[in-house]
VOPAGU-2260 file (C-alpha; in pm, 1 decimal, decimal comma):
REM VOPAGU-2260
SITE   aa  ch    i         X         Y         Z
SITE  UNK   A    0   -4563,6    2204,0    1754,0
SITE  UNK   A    1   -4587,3    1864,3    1594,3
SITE  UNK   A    2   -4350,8    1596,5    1572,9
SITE  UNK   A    3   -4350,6    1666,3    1189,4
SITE  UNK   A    4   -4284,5    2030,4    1279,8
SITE  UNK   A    5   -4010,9    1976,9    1484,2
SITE  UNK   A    6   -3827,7    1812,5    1250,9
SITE  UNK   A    7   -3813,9    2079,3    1023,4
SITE  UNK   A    8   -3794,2    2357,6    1269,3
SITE  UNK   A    9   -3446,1    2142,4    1343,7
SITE  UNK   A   10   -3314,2    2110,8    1034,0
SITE  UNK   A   11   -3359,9    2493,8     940,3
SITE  UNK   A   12   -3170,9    2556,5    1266,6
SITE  UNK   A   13   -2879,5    2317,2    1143,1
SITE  UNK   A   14   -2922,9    2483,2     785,1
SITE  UNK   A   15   -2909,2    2790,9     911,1
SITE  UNK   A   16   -2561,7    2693,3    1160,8
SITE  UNK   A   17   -2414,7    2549,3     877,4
SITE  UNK   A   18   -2467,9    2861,9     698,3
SITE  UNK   A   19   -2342,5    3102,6     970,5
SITE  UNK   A   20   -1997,3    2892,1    1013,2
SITE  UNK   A   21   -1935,5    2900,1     648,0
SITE  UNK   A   22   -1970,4    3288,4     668,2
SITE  UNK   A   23   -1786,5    3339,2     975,2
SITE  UNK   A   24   -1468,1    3060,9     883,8
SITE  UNK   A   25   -1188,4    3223,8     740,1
SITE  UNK   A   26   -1090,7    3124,6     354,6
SITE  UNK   A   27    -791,4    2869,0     338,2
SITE  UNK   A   28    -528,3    3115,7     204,1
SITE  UNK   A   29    -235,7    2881,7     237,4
SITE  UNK   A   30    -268,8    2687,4    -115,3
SITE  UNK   A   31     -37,9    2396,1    -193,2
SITE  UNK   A   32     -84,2    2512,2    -560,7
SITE  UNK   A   33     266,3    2481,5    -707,4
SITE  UNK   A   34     431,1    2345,7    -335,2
SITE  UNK   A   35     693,1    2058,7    -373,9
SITE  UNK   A   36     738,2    1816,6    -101,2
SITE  UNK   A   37    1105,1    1709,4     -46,3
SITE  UNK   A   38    1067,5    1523,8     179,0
SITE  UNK   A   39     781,2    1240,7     151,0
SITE  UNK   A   40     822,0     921,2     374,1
SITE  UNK   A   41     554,5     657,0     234,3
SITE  UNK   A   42     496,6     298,1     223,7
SITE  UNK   A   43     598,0      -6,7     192,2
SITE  UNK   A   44     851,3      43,8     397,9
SITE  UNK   A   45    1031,1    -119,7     729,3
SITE  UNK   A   46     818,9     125,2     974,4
SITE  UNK   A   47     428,2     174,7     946,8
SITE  UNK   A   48     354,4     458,9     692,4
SITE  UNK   A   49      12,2     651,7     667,6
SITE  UNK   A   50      26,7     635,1     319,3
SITE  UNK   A   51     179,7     459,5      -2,1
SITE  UNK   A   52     374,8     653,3    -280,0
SITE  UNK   A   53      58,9     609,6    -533,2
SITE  UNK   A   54    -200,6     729,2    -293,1
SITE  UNK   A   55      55,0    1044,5    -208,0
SITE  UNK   A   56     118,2    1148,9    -545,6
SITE  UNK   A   57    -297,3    1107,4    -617,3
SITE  UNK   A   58    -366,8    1298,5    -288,7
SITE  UNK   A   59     -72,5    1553,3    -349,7
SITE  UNK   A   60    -227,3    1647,8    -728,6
SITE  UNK   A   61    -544,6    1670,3    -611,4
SITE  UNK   A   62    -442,1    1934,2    -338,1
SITE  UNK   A   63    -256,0    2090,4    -649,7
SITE  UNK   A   64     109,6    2049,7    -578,8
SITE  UNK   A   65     350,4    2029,2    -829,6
SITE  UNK   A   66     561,5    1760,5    -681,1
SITE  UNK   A   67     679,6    1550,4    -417,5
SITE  UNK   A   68    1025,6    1356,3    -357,2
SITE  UNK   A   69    1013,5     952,5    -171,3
SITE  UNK   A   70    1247,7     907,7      69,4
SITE  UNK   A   71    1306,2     565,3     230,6
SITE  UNK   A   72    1629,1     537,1     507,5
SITE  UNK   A   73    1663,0     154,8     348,9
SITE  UNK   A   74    1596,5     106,2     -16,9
SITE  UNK   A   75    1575,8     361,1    -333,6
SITE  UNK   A   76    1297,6     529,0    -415,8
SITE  UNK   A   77    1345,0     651,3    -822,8
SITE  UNK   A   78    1193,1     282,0    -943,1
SITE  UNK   A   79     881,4     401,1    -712,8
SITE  UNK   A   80     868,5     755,9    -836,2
SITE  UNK   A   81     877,7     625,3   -1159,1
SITE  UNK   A   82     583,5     433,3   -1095,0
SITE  UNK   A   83     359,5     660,8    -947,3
SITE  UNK   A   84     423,1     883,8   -1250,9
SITE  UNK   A   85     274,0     624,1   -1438,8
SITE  UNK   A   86       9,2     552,5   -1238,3
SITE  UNK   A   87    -111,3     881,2   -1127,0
SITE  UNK   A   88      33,1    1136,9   -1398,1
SITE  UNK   A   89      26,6    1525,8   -1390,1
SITE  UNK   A   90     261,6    1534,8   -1091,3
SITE  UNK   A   91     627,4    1496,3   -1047,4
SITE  UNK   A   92     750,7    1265,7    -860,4
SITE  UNK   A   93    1133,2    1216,3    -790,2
SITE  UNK   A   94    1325,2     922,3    -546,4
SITE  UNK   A   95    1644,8     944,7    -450,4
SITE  UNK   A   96    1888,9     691,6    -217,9
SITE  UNK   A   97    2008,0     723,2     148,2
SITE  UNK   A   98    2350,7     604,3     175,3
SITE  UNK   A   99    2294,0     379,3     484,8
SITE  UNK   A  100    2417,7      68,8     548,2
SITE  UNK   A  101    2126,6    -104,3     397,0
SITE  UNK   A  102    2320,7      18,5     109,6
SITE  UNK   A  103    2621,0     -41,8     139,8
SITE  UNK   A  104    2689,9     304,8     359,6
SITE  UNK   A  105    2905,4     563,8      92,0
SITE  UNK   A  106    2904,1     338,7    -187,8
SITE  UNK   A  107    2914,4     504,9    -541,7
SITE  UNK   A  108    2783,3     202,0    -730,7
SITE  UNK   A  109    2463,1     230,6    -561,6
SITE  UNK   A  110    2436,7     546,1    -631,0
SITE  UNK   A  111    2548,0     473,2   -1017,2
SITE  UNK   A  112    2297,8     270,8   -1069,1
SITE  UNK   A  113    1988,1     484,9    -909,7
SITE  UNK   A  114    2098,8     687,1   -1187,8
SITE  UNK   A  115    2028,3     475,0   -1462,3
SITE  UNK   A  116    1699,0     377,0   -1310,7
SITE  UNK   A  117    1435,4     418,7   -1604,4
SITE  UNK   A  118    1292,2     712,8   -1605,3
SITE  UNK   A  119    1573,2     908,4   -1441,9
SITE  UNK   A  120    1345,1     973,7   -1132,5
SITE  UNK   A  121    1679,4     923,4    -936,6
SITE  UNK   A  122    1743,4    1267,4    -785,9
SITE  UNK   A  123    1823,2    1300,4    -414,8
SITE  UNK   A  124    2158,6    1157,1    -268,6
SITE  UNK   A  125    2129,5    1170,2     105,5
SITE  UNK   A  126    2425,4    1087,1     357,0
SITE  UNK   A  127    2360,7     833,9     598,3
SITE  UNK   A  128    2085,6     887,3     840,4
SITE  UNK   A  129    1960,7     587,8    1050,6
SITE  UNK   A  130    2319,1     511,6    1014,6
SITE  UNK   A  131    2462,9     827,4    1085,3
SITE  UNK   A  132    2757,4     868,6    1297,3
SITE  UNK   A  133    2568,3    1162,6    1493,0
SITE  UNK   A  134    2326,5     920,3    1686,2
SITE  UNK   A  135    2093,4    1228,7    1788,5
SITE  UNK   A  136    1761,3     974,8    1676,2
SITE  UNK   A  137    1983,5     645,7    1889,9
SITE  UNK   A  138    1988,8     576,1    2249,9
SITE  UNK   A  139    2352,4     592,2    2415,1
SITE  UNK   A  140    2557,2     292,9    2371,8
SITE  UNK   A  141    2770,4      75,9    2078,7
SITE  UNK   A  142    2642,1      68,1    1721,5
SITE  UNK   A  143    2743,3      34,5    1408,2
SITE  UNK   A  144    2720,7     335,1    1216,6
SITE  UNK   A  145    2870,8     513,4     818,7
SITE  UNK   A  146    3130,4     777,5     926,5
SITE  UNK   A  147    3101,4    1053,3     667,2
SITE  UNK   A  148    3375,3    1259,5     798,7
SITE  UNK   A  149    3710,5    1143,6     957,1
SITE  UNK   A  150    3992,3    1386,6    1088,5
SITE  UNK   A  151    3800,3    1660,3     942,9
SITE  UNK   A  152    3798,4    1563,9     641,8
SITE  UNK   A  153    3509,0    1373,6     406,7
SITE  UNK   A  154    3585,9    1036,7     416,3
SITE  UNK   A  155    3802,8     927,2     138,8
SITE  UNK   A  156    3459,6     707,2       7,6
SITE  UNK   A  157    3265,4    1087,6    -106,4
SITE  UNK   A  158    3482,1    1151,8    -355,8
SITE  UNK   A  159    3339,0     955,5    -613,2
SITE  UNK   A  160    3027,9     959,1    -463,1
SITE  UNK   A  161    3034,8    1394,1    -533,7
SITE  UNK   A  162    3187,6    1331,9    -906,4
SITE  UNK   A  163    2870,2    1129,3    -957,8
SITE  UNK   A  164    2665,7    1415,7    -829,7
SITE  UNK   A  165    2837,0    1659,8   -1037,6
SITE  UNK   A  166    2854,8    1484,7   -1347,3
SITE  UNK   A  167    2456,0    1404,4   -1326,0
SITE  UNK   A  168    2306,0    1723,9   -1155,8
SITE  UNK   A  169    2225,7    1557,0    -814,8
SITE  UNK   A  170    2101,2    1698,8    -491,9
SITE  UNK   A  171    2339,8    1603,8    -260,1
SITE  UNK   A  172    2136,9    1600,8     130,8
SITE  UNK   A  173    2354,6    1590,5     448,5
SITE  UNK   A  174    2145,5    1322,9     602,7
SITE  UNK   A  175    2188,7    1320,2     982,2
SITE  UNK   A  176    2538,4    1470,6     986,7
SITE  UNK   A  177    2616,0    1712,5    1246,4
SITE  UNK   A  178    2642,7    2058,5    1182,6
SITE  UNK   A  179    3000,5    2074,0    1222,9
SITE  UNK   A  180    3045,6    1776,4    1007,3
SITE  UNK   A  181    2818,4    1932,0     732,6
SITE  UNK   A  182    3036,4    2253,8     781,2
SITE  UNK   A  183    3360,4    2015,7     614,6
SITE  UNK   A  184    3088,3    1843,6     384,1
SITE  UNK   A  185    2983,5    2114,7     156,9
SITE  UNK   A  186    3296,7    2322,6      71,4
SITE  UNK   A  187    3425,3    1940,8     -22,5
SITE  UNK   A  188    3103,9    1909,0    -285,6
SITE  UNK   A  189    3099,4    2202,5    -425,8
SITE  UNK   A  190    3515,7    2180,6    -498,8
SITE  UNK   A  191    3381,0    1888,1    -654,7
SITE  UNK   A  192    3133,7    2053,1    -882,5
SITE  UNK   A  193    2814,1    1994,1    -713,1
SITE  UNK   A  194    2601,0    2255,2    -741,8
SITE  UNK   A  195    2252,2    2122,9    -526,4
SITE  UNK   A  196    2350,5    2115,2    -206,5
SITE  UNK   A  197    2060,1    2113,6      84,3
SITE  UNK   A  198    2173,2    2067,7     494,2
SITE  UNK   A  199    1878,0    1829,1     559,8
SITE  UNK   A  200    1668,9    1927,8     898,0
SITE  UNK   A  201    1962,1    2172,0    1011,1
SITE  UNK   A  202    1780,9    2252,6    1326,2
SITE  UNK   A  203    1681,6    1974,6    1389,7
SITE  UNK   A  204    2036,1    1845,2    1403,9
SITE  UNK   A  205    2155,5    2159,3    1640,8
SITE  UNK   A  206    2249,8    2418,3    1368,7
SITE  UNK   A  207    2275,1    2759,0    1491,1
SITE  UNK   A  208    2198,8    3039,8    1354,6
SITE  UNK   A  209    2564,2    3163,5    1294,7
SITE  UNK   A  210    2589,9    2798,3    1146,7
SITE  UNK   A  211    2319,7    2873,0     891,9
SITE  UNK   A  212    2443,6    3176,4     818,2
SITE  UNK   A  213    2784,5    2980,8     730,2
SITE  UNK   A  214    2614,3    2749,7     589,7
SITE  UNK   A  215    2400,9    2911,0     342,2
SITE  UNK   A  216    2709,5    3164,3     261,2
SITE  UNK   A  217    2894,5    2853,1     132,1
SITE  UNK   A  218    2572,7    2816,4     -86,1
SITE  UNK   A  219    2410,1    2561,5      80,1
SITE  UNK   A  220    1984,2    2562,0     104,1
SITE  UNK   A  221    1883,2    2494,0     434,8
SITE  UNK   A  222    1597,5    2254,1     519,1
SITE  UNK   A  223    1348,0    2304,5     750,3
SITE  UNK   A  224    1081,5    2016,6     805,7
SITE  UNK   A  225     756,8    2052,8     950,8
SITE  UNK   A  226     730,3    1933,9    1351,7
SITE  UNK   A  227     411,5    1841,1    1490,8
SITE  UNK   A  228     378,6    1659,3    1832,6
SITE  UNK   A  229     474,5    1282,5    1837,8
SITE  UNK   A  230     793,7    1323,0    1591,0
SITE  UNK   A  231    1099,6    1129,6    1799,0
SITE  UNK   A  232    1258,1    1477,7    1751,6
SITE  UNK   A  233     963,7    1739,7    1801,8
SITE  UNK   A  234    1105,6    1808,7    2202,6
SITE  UNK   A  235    1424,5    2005,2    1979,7
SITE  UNK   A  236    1416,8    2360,0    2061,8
SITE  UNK   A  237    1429,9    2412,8    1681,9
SITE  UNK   A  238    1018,0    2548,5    1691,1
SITE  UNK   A  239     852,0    2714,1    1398,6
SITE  UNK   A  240     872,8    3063,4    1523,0
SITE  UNK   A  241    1239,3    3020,7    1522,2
SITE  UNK   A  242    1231,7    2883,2    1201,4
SITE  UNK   A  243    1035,7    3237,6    1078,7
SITE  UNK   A  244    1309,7    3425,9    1289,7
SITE  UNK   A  245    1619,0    3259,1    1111,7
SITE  UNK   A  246    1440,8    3267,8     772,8
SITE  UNK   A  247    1356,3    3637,2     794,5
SITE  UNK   A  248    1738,1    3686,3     907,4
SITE  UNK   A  249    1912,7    3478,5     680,4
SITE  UNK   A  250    1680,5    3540,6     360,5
SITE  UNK   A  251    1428,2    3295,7     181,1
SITE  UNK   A  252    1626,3    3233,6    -105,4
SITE  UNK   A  253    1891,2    2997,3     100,3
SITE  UNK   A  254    1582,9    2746,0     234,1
SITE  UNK   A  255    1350,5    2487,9     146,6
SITE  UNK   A  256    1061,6    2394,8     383,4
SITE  UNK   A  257     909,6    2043,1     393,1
SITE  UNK   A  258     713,3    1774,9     566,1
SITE  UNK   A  259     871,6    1464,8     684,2
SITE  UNK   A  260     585,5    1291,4     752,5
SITE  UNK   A  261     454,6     965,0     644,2
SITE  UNK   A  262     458,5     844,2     994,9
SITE  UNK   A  263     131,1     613,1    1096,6
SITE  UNK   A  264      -0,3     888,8    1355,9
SITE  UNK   A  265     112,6    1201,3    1221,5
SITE  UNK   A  266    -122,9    1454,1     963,2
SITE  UNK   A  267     -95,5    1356,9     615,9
SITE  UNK   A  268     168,6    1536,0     413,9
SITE  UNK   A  269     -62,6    1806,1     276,1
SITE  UNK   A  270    -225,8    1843,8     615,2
SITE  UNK   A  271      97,5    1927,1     746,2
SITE  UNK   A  272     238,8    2129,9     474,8
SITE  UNK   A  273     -73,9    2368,9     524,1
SITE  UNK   A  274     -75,2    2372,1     867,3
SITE  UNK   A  275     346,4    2471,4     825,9
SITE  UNK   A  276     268,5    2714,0     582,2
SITE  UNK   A  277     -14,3    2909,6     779,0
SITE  UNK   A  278     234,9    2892,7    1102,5
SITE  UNK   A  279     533,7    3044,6     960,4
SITE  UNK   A  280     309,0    3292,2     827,9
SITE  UNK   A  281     142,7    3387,2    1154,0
SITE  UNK   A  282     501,6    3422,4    1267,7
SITE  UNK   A  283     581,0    3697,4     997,5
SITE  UNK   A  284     661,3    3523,0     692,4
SITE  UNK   A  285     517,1    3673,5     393,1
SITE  UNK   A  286     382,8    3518,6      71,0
SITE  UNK   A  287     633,1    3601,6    -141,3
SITE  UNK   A  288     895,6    3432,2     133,8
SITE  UNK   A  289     657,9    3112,0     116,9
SITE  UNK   A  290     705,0    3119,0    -255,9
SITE  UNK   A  291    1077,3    3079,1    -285,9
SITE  UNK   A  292    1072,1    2830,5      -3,5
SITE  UNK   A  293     801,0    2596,4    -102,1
SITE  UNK   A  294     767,4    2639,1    -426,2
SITE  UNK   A  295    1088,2    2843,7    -657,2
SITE  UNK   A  296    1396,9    2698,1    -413,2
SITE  UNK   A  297    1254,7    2365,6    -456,1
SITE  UNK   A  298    1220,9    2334,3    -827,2
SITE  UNK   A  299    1547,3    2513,5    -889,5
SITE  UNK   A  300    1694,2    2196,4    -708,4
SITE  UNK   A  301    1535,1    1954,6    -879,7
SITE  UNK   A  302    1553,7    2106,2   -1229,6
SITE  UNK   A  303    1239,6    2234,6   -1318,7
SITE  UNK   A  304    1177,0    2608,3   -1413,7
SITE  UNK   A  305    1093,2    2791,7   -1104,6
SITE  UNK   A  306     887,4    3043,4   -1297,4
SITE  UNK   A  307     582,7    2755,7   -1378,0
């Protein structure tokens, strides 16, 4: 055979390889069509991130997602959503605030004013988390940290912190409280008229199932954020398949599932949101389960009509 002929004969044998994987790789049946994202870390920001809040919302349309929420443990995030609504458009994008000490810890005027943010991207409230008093992220030893609860009770600094809530439809998060410390924190909100309540990473944070189960009776939606390898927290016991086994017990309608990436090494926060999806499925989840948890549950807490 000629040199000439060679060539050829290789690339109808690549042609032909190419052709053969295409047939034999299986369709991508997980579609982010519709998915929300509540939980979107994203740059600038005091650690590394993979990827800025423009480029996420661009990426996140293109992959067909309805929307995604910022999050940032410093700074609010609904002057950035509103600007990657401008920028990118077709997508909603919400912010919220994370009442650490960068903040001000549980200070309602912070939280007043994220409201009147223009645009009214302002959505999220989330209890202290780099700050919490449960250290679960913190090496032993002193710190200075934003007690939420004190002699089992909220601190006396929530209370106008949940009449903001209630009076402008927020979604109040638990941040990095403990279970037992979100257990007192959600009767408390919803006495004071919240209605968007979400135990962020429960898991994570050493929820069990009876927990949940308390939990989501009280009317709380349970968060569960996707884990892959190199997350400070990924050696929790808290693995997908017993994410699928709690969801399946407890019912779809009380969760919300999620990313939490943003993090320099990690997948992107589509990549990971597929990859979650096509786990819990393998692990007995079925489609219409993935609809209420990453798509209906979701909008319902944000304010957006489910049905769409």
């Amino acid at each position: 055979m000629t040199r000439t002929g060679s060539l050829f004969a290789g690339i109808a044998l690549l042609l032909a390889t190419s052709v053969s994987a295409q047939k034999i790789m299986p369709a991508d049946t997980n579609s982010l069509t519709g998915v929300i994202d509540f939980h979107c870390h994203t740059g600038p920001d005091i650690s590394v991130r993979s990827i800025s809040d423009v480029q996420l919302a661009r990426l996140a349309k293109k992959d067909g997602m309805r929307g995604i929420v910022l999050k940032n443990h410093y700074t609010m995030t609904a002057d950035r959503a509103q600007v990657a609504m401008q920028e990118v458009g077709g997508i909603e994008v919400f912010g919220g605030i994370v009442l650490n000490r960068s903040v001000g810890g549980i200070n309602a005027e912070a939280v007043r004013r994220m409201v009147q943010i223009e645009g009214h991207r302002g959505k999220v409230v989330w209890l202290p988390t780099v700050d919490a008093e449960n250290g679960f992220e913190h090496t032993p030893g002193p710190r200075q940290f934003v007690p939420v609860v004190k002699d089992g009770k909220p601190v006396p600094e929530l209370a106008e912190v949940f009449q903001l809530m209630a009076k402008n439809n927020l979604v109040f998060e638990t941040g990095h409280s403990s279970p037992q410390e979100s257990l007192i924190l959600i009767p408390a909100a919803k006495q004071a008229g919240v209605k968007n309540i979400v135990v962020t990473h429960a898991m994570l944070l050493g929820a069990t199932l009876d927990q949940v189960k308390q939990m989501a009776a009280m009317g709380a939606i349970i968060e569960f954020c996707f884990q892959p390898a190199g997350l400070s927290y990924a050696k929790n016991p808290a693995t997908i398949a017993n994410y699928a086994r709690v969801i399946k017990t407890v019912g779809a309608e009380h969760f919300i599932i999620d990313s939490d990436l943003g993090q320099k090494n990690n997948p992107l926060h589509p990549d990971g949101l597929r990859t979650f999806i096509a786990q819990l499925k393998a692990n007995g989840l079925t489609e219409h389960d993935i609809d209420l948890i990453a798509r209906k549950n979701p909008a319902k807490l944000l304010g957006l009509d489910p049905s769409n």
